[in-house]
NUROLUM-114288 format. One record per residue: x, y, z negated of N, C-alpha, C in turn; residue in three letters. Coordinates in steps of 0.001 Angstrom, whole numbers, plus 524288, in hexadecimal, padded with zeros to 5 digits. Layout:
BEGIN
XYZXYZXYZALA
...
This chain:
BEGIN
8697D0C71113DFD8697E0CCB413E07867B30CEE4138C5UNK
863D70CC441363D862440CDEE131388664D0CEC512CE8UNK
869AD0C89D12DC386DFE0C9C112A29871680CDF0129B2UNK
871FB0D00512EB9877060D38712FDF8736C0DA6012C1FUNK
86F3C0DA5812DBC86C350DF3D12BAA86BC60DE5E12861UNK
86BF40DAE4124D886AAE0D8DA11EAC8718B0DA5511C42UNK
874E20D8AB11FE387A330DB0011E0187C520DF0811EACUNK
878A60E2211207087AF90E7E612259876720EB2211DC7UNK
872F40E8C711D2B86FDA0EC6811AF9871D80EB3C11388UNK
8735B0E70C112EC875B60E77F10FAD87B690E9BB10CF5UNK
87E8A0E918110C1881EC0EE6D112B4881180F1E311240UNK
87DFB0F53E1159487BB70F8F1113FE879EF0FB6410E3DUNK
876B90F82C10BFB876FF0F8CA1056387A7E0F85F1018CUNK
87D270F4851032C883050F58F0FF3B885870FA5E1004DUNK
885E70FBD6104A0888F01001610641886D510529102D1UNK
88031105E51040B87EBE109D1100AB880E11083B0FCC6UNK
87EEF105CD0F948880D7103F70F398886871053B0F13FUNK
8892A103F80F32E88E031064B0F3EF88ED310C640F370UNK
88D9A10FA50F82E88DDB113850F88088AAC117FE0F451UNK
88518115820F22888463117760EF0C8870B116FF0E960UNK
889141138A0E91888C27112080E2E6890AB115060E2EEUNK
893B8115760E85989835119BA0E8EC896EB11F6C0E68EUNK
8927B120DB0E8F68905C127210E8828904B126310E0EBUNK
88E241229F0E02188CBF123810DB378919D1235C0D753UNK
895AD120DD0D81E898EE11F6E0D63889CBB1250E0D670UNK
89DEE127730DB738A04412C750DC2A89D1D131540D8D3UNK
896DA130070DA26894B5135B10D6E9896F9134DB0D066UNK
8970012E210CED58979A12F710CA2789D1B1309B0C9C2UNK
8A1F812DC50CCFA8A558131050CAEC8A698137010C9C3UNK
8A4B4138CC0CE928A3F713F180CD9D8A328141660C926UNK
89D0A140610C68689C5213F850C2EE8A05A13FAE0BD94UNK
8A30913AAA0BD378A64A13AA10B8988AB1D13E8B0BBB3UNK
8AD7C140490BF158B175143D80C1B48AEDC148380BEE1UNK
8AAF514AF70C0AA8A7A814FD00BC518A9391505F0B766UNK
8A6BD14A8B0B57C8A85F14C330AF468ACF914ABB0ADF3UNK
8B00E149390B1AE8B504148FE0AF158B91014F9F0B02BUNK
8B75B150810B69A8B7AD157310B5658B6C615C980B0A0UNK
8B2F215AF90B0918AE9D15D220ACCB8B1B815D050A5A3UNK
8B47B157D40A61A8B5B0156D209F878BB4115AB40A1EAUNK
8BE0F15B6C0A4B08C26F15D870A5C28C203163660A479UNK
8BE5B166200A73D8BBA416AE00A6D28B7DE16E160A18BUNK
8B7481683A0A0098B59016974098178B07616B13099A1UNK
8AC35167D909DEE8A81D1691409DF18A4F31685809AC8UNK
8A02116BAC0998E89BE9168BD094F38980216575096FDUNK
896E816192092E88940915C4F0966388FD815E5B09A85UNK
88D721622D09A14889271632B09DEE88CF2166000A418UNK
8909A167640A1AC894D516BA60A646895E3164B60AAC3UNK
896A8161830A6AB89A1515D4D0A860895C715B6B0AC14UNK
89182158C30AAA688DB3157050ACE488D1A159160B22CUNK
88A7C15E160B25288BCF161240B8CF89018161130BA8FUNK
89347161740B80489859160E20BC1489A9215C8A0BCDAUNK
898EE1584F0BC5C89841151730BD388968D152090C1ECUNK
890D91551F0C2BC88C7D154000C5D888E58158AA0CA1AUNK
892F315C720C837893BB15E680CEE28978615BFF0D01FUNK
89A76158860CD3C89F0F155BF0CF6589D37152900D550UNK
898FE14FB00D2858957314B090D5CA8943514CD10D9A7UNK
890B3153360DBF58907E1562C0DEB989456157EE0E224UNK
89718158AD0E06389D2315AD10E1AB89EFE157050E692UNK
89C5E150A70E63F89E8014C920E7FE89BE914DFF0ED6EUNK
89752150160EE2E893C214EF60F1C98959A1532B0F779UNK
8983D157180F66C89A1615A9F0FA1389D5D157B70FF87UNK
8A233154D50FDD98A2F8151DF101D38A4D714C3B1006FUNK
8A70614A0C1066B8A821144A91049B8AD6F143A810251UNK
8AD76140530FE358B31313F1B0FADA8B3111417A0F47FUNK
8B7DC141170F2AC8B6B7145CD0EE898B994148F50EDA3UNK
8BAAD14A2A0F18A8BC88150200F26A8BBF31537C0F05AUNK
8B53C155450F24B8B2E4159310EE948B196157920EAB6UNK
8B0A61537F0E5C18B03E152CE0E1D58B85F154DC0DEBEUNK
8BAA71532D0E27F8BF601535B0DFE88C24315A2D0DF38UNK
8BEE815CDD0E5818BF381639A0E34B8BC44164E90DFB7UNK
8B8491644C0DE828B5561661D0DB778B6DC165360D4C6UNK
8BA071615F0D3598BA1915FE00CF3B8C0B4163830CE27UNK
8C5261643C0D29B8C89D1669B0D1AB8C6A116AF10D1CDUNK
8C39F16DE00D5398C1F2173C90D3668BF75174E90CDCEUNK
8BC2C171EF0CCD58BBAF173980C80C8BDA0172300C344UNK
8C35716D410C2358C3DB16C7B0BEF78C88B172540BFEBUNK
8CA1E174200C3528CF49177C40C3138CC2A17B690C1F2UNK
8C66717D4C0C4378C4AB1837E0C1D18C452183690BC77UNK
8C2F717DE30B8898C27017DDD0B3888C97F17D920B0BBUNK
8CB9C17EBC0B4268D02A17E570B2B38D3E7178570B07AUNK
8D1D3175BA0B26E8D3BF16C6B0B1C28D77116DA70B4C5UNK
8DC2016D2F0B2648DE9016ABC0B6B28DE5D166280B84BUNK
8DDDD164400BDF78DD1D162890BF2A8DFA6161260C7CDUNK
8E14015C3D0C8A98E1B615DB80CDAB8DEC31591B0D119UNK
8E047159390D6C08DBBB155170DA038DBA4150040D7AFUNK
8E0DE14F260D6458E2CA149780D61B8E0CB148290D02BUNK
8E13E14B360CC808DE06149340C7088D8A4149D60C75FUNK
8D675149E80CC1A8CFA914AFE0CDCC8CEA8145FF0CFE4UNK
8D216144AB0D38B8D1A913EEA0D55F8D13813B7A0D33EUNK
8D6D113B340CF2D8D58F138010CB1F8D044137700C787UNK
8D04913BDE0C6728CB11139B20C2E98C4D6139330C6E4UNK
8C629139510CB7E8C239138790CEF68C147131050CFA9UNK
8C7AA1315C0CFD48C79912A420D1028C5E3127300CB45UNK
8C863129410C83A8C6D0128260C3F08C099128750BFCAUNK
8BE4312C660C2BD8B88812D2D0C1038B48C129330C690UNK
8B870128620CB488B52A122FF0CE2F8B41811F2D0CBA2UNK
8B80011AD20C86B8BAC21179D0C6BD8B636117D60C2F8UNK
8B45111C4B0BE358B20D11B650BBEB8AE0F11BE70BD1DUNK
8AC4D11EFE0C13B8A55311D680C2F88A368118B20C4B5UNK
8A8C9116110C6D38A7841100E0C93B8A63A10D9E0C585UNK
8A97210D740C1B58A9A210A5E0BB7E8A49410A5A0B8F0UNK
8A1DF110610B99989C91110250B791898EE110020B975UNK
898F810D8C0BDA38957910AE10C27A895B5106970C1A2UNK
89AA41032C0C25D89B010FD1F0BF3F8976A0FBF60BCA9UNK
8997A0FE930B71E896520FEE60B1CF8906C0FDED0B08EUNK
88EB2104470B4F7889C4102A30B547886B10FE950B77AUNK
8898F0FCD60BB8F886F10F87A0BD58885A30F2FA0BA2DUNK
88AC80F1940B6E6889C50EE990B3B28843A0EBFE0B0EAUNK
C-alpha cells in the first residue's frame, strides 16, 4: 500500500510541476505577444513594458486565449496595425515556440 501512495504522491508532484511550468511558459509568451504588439504600435520602451504586463493580465479574465487574442486585435486596430485574428495567432504560436525555447535555455 505504501508503494501505491508513494506513486500517486509522486504523480501528484510531477503533475504540479508541470502545470506550473505551463503557466509560466504562457505568461511569458504573453509577454513577448506585448512586445511584439507594442513594436507594431511604435510603443516607447516604458509604453512597451506595461503593455507586455497588461497583455499577461489580459490572460487572466478567462480560460484559453481568447481574451488575450481580443485584446491584442482591439488595440492593435485602435492604433491603427493592420492587422487580423489569423496574423494574431500566428504570432501567438510563434511567440509559444519561443518562450519554450527560452525555458530550455535556461535550464541548461
Amino acid at each position: 500500500m505504501t508503494d501505491f501512495k508513494d506513486r500517486e504522491s509522486a504523480f501528484e508532484s510531477k503533475f504540479a510541476r508541470d502545470e506550473e511550468m505551463q503557466f509560466r511558459v504562457t505568461a511569458r509568451r504573453n509577454r513577448l505577444l506585448g512586445q511584439w504588439a507594442a513594436e507594431k504600435m511604435v510603443l516607447t520602451p516604458e509604453e512597451t513594458d506595461a503593455y507586455a504586463k497588461e497583455v499577461v493580465a489580459a490572460d487572466f479574465e478567462e480560460a484559453g486565449d481568447e481574451d488575450v487574442i481580443r485584446k491584442l486585435l482591439g488595440d492593435l486596430t485602435s492604433a491603427g496595425v493592420e492587422m487580423d485574428d489569423s496574423g494574431i495567432r500566428t504570432a501567438l504560436s510563434e511567440k509559444m515556440a519561443e518562450a519554450r525555447r527560452q525555458f530550455i535555455e535556461e535550464a541548461k
